[in-house]
One Martini backbone bead per residue (centre of mass of N, CA, C, O) as a GRO file, in nm:
protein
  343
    1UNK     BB    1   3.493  -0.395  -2.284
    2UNK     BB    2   3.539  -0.278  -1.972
    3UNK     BB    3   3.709  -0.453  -1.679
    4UNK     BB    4   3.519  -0.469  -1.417
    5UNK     BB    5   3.507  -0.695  -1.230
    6UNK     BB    6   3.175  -0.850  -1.125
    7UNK     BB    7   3.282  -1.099  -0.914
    8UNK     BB    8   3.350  -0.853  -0.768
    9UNK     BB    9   3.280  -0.679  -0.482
   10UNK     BB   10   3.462  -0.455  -0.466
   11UNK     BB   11   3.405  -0.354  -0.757
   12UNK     BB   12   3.112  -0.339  -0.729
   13UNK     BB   13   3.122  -0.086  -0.503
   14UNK     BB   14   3.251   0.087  -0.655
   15UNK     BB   15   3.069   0.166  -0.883
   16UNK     BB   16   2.841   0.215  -0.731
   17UNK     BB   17   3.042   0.478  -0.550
   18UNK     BB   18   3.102   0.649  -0.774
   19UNK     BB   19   3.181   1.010  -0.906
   20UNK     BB   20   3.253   0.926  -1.207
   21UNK     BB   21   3.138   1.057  -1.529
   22UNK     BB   22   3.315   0.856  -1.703
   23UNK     BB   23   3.239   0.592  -1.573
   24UNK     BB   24   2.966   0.609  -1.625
   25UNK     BB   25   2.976   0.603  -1.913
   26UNK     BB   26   3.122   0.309  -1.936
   27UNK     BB   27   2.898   0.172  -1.847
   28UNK     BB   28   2.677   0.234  -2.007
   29UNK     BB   29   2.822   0.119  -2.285
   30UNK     BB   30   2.859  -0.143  -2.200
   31UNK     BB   31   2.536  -0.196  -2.157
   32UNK     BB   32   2.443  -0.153  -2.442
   33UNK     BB   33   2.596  -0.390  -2.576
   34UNK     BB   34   2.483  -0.623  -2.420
   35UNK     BB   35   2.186  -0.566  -2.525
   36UNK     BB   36   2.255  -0.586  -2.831
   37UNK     BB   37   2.325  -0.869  -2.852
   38UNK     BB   38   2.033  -0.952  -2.830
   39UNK     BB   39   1.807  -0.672  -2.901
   40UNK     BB   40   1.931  -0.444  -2.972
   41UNK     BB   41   1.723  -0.131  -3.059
   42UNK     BB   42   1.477  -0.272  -2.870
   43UNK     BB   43   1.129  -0.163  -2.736
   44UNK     BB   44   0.900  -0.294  -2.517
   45UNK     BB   45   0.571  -0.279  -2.518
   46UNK     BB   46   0.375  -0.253  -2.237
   47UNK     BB   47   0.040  -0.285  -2.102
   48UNK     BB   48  -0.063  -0.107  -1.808
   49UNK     BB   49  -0.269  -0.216  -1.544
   50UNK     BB   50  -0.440  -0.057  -1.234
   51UNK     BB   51  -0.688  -0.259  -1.089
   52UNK     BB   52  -0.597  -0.133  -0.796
   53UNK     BB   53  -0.574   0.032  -0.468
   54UNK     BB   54  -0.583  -0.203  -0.259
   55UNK     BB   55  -0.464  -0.271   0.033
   56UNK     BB   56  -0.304  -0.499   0.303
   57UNK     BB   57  -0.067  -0.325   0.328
   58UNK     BB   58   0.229  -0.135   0.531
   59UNK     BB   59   0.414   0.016   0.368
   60UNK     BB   60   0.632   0.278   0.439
   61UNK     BB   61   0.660   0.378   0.089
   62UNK     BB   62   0.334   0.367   0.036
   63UNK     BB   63   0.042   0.533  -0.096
   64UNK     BB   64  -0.159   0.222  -0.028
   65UNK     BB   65  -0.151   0.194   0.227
   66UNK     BB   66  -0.366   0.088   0.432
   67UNK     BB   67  -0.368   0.356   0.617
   68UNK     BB   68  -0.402   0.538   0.392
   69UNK     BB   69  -0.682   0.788   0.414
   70UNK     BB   70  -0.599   0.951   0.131
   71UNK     BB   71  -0.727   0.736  -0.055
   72UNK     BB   72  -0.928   0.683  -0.315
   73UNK     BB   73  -1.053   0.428  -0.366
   74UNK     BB   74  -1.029   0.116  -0.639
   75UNK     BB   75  -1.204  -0.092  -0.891
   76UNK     BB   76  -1.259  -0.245  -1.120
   77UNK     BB   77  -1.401  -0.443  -1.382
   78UNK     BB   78  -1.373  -0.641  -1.553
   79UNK     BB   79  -1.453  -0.505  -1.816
   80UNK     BB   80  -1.261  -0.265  -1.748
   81UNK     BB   81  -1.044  -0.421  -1.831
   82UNK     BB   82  -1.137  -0.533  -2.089
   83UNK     BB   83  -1.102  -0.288  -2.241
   84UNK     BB   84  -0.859  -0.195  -2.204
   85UNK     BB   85  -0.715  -0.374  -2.368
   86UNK     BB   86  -0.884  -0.335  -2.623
   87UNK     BB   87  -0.703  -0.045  -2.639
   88UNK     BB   88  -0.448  -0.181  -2.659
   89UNK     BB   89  -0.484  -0.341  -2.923
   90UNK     BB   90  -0.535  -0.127  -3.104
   91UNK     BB   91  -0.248  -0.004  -3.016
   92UNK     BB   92  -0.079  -0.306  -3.069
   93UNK     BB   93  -0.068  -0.458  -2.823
   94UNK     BB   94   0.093  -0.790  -2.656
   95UNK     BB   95   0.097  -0.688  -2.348
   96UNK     BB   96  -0.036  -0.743  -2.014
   97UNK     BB   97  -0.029  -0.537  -1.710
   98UNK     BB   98  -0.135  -0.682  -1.402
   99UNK     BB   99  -0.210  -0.431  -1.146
  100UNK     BB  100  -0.166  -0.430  -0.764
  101UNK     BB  101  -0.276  -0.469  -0.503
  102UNK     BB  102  -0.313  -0.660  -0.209
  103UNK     BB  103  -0.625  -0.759  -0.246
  104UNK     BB  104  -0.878  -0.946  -0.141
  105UNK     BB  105  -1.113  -0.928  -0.352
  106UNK     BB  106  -0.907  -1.068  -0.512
  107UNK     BB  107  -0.960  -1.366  -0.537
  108UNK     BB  108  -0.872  -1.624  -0.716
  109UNK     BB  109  -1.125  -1.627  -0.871
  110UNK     BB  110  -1.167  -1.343  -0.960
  111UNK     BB  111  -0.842  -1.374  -1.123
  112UNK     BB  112  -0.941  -1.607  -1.310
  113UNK     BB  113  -1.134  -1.438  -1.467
  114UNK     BB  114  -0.940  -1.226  -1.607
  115UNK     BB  115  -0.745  -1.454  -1.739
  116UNK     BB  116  -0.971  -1.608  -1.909
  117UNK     BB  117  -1.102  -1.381  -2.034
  118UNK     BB  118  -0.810  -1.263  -2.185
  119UNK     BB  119  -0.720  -1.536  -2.304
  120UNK     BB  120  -1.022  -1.572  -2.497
  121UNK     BB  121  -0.947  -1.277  -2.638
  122UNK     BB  122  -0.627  -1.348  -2.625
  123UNK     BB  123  -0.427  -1.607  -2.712
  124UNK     BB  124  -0.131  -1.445  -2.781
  125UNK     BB  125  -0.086  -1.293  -2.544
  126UNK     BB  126   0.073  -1.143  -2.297
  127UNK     BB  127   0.011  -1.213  -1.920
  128UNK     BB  128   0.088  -0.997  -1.646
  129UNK     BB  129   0.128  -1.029  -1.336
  130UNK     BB  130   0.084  -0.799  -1.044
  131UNK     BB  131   0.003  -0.949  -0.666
  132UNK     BB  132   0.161  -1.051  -0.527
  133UNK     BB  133   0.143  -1.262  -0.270
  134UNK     BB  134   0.098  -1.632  -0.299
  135UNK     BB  135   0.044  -1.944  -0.332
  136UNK     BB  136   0.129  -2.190  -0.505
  137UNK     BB  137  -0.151  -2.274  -0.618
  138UNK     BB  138  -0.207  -1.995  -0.730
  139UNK     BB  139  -0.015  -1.970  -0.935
  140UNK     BB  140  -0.088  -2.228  -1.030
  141UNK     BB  141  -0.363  -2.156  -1.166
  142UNK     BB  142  -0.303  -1.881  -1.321
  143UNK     BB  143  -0.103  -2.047  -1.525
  144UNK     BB  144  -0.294  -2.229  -1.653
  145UNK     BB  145  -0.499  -1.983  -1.770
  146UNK     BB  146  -0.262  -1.795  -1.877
  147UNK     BB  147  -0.032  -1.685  -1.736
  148UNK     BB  148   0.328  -1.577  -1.825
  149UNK     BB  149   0.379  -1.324  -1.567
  150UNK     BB  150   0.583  -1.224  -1.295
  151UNK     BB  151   0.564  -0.976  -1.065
  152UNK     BB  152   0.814  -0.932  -0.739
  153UNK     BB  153   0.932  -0.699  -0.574
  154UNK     BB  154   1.208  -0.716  -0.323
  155UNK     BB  155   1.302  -0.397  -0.234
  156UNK     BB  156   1.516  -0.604  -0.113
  157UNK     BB  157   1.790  -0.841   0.045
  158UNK     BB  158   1.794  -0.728   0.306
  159UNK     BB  159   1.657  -0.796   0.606
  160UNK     BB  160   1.689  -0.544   0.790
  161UNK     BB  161   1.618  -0.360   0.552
  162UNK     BB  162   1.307  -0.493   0.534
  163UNK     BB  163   1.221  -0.431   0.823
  164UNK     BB  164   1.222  -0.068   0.783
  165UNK     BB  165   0.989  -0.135   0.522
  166UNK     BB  166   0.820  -0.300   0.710
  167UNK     BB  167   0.597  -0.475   0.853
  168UNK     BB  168   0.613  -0.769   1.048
  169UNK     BB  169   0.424  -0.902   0.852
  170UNK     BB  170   0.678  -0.908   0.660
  171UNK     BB  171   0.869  -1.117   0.449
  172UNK     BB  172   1.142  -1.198   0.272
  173UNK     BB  173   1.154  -1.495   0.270
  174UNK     BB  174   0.869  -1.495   0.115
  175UNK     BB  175   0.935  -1.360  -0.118
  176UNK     BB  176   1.178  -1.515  -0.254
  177UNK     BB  177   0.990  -1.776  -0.241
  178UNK     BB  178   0.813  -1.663  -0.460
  179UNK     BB  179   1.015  -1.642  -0.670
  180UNK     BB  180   1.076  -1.973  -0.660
  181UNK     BB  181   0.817  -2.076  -0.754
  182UNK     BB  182   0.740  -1.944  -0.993
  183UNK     BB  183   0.980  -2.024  -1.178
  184UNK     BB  184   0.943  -2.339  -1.142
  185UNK     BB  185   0.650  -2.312  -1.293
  186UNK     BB  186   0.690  -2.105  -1.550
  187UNK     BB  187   0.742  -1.834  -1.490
  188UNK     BB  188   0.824  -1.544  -1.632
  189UNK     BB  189   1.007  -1.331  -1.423
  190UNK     BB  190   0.993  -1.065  -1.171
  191UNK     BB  191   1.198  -0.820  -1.013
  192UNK     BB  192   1.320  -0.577  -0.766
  193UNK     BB  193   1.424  -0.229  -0.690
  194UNK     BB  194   1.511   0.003  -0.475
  195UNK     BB  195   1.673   0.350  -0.511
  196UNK     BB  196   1.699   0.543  -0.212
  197UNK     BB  197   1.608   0.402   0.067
  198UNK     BB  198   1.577   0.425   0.372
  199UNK     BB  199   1.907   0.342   0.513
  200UNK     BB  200   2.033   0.253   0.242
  201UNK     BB  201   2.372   0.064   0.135
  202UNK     BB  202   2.570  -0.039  -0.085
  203UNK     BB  203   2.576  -0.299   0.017
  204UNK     BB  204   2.283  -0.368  -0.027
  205UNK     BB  205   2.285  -0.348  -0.343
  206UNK     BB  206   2.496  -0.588  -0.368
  207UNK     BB  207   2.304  -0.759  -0.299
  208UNK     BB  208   2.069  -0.762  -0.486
  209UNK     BB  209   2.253  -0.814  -0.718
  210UNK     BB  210   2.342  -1.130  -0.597
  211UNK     BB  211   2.042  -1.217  -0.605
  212UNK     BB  212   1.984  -1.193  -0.906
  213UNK     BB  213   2.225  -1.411  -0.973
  214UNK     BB  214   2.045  -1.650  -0.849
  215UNK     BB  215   1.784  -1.626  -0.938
  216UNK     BB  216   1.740  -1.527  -1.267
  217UNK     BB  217   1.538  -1.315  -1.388
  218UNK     BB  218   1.344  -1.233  -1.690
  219UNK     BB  219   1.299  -0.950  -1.462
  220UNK     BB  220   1.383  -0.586  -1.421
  221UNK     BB  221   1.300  -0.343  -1.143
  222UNK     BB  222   1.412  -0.033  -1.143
  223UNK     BB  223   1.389   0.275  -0.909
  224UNK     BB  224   1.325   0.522  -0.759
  225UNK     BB  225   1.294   0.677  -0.447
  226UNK     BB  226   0.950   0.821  -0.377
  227UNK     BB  227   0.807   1.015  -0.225
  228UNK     BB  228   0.524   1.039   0.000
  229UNK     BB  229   0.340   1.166   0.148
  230UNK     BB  230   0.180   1.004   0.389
  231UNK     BB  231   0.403   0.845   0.486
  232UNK     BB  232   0.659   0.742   0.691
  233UNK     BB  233   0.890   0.897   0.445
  234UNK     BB  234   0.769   1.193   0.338
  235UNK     BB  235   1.038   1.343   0.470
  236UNK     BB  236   1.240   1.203   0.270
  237UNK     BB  237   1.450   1.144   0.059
  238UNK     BB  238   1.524   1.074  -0.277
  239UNK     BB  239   1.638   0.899  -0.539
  240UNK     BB  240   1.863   0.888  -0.777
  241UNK     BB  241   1.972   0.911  -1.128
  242UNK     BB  242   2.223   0.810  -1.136
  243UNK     BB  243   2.234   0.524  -0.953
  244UNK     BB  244   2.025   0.418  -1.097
  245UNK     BB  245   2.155   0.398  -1.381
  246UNK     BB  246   2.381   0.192  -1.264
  247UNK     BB  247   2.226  -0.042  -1.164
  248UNK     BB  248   2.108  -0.108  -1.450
  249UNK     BB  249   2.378  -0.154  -1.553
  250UNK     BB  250   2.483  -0.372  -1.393
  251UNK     BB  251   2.253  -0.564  -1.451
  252UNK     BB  252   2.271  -0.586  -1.735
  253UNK     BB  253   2.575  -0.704  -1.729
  254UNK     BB  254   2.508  -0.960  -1.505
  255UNK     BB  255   2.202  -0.963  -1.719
  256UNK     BB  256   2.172  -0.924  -2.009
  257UNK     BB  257   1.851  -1.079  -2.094
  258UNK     BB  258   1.718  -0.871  -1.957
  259UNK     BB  259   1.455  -0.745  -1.876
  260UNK     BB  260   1.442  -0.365  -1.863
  261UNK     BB  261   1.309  -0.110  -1.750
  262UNK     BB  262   1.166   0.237  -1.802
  263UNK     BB  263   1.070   0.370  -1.585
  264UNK     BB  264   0.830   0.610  -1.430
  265UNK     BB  265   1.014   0.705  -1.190
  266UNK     BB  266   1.223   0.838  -1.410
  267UNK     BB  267   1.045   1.043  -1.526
  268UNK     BB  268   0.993   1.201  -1.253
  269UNK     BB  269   1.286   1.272  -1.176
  270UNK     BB  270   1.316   1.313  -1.517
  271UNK     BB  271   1.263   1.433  -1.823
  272UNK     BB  272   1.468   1.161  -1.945
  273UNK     BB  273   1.471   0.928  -1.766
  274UNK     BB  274   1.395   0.706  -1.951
  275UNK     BB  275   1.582   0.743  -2.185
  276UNK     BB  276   1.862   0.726  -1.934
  277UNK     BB  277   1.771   0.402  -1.907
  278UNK     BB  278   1.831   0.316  -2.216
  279UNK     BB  279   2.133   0.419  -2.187
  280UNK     BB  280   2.167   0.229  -1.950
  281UNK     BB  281   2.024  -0.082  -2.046
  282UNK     BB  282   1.721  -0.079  -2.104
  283UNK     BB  283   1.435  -0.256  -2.298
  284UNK     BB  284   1.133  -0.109  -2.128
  285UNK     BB  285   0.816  -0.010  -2.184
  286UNK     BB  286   0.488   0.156  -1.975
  287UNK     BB  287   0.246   0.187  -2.103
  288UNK     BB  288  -0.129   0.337  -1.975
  289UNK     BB  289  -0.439   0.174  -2.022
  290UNK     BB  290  -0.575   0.311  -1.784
  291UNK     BB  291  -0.852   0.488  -1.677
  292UNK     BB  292  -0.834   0.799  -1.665
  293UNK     BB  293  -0.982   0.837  -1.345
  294UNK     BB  294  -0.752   0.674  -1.184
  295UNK     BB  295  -0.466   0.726  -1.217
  296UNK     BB  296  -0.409   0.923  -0.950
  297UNK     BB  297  -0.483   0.678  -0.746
  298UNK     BB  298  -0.200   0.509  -0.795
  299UNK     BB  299  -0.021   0.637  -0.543
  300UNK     BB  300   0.301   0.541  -0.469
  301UNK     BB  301   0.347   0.831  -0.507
  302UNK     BB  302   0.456   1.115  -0.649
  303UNK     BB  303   0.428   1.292  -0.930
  304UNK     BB  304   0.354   1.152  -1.168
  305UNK     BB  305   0.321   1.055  -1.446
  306UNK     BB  306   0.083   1.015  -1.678
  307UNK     BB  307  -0.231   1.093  -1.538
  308UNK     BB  308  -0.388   1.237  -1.831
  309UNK     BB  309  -0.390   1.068  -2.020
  310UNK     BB  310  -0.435   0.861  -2.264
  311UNK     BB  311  -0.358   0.586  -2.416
  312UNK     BB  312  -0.229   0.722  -2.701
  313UNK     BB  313  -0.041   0.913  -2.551
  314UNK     BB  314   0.144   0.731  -2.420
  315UNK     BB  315   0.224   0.537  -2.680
  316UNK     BB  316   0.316   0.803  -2.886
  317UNK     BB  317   0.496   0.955  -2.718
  318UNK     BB  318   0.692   0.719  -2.619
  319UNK     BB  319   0.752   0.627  -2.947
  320UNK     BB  320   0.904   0.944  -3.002
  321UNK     BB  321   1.121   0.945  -2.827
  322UNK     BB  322   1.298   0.681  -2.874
  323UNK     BB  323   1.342   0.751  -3.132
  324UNK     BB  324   1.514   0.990  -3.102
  325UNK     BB  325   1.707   0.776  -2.921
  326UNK     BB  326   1.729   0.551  -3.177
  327UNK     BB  327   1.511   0.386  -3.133
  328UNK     BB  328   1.294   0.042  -3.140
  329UNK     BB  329   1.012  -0.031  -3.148
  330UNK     BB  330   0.814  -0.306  -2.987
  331UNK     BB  331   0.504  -0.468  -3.050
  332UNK     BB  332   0.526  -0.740  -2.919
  333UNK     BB  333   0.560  -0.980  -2.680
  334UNK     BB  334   0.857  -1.001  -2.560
  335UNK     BB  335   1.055  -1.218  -2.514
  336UNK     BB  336   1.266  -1.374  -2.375
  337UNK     BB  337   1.618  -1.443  -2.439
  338UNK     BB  338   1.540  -1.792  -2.530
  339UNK     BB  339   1.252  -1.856  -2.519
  340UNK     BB  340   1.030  -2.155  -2.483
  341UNK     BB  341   0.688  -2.151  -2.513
  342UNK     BB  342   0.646  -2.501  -2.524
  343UNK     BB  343   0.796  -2.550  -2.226
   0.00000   0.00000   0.00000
């Protein structure tokens, strides 16, 4: 492995902002080794649910924000809920990713009737929500029904940059607060960011990678940032494909054990996005259990991929793209590596 010095910040910075494609090439290959110390050449497939995208927040990036009045809003009902999962079930899933905007509808005990009904119909599944803050009561609710995983990405680590993409009501130190809570309470915790969001400077990513190496999350999602036209954002250029996969393999270099998906963002911006995700350092990809007619509203961004697909096609389209380059599906439920289930 090329001796990269992650240590220095001069360095990893250098990383960041080159332009040399052999250099690129050169992490790409450090970070797939590292990657397959621990996983080999496994690609663990999580089955995900958008099961709301009623939002009250006000995020300037995103399409689900409580202002864009162009959204067809949408929830489902438990048994909706439970169909996906079965419908995950039946096609090998062992991982259920139940995502959301931060709808206050869905109140701690409607979110507990969810995660109990999944847990007495699946007792060995993993169930990861991604549903924004909510108090340590409510995380710790959560774990004891059965959640074992939860997302909450941090969207930037730098706080000027934070407050730039977001509304005053909304802070990082809060979001921080709750990823280092979750971790406490023993959810394995997942977090990440977008590379390519305005205003975002080599730095403000500096800064990323370092808040990551401090949290140590067991899950990170990072994607490009892609505009939505609605957003007061809708008519920035959106993040690379090049910078995001340096970003992938970075952490990958930085966090080994991390489970690192090959986002949908990825692939909505190239056409085997995420295929060189994983050729850069992921080992997790999300195809969509949601039902179809949902699929196009749950619009965080444009132009999404896989928004026509049924469930099954979502996931053997993915499992023979994958195969193609070398790698090998895994539907088991994928903890991260060292993981102690009984802990």
């Amino acid at each position: 492995m090329p001796d990269f010095a992650l240590n220095q910040d001069v360095e990893l910075l250098r990383l960041i902002t080159t332009d040399d494609p052999q250099e690129w090439e050169a992490l790409f290959a450090a970070a797939r080794r590292q990657r397959e110390t621990y996983y080999g050449r496994e690609v663990y497939f999580r089955g995900l649910v958008e099961f709301t995208n009623y939002c009250k927040n006000d995020c300037y990036y995103c399409g689900i924000r409580c202002s864009n009045h162009q959204v067809k809003r949408y929830r489902l009902s438990l048994e909706q809920i439970l169909q996906s999962c079965r419908v995950g079930d039946m096609l090998g899933f062992k991982t259920f990713v139940l995502q959301g905007g931060e709808d206050p509808w869905f109140t701690d005990q409607r979110v507990l009737e969810v995660v109990e009904a999944i847990r007495k119909e699946y007792p060995d599944h993993a169930i990861t929500l991604s549903i924004g803050e909510r108090s340590r009561k409510s995380y710790e609710a959560f774990f004891q029904a059965g959640a074992n995983r939860y997302l909450l990405r941090h969207e930037t680590a730098n706080d000027a940059h934070y407050r730039k993409l977001h509304p005053a009501a909304m802070s990082l130190t809060e979001r921080k607060d709750c990823l280092f809570t979750l971790k406490d309470i023993g959810y394995q915790v997942g977090a990440g960011f977008m590379v390519g969001t305005p205003f975002q400077t080599p730095e403000n990513l500096l800064e990323d990678l370092r808040f990551l190496q401090a949290l140590e999350p067991h899950m990170v999602g990072i994607g490009p940032f892609i505009p939505q036209a609605d957003t007061p954002f809708g008519g920035y250029p959106g993040g690379t494909l090049e910078l995001t996969l340096k970003m992938v393999a970075l952490t990958r270099l930085l966090l080994p054990k991390a489970l690192i998906p090959a986002t949908t963002a990825l692939g909505t911006i190239a056409p085997q996005g995420r295929e060189k995700g994983l050729m850069a350092g992921a080992n997790v990809v999300m195809p969509n259990l949601s039902p179809k007619e949902v699929r196009k509203l749950y619009a965080l961004y444009d132009n999404k991929i896989c928004t026509g697909d049924e469930a099954a096609e979502c996931r053997f389209c993915m499992e023979g793209r994958i195969r193609n380059f070398g790698f090998v599906p895994n539907m088991t439920r994928g903890d991260v590596a060292g993981w102690n289930r009984s802990a």
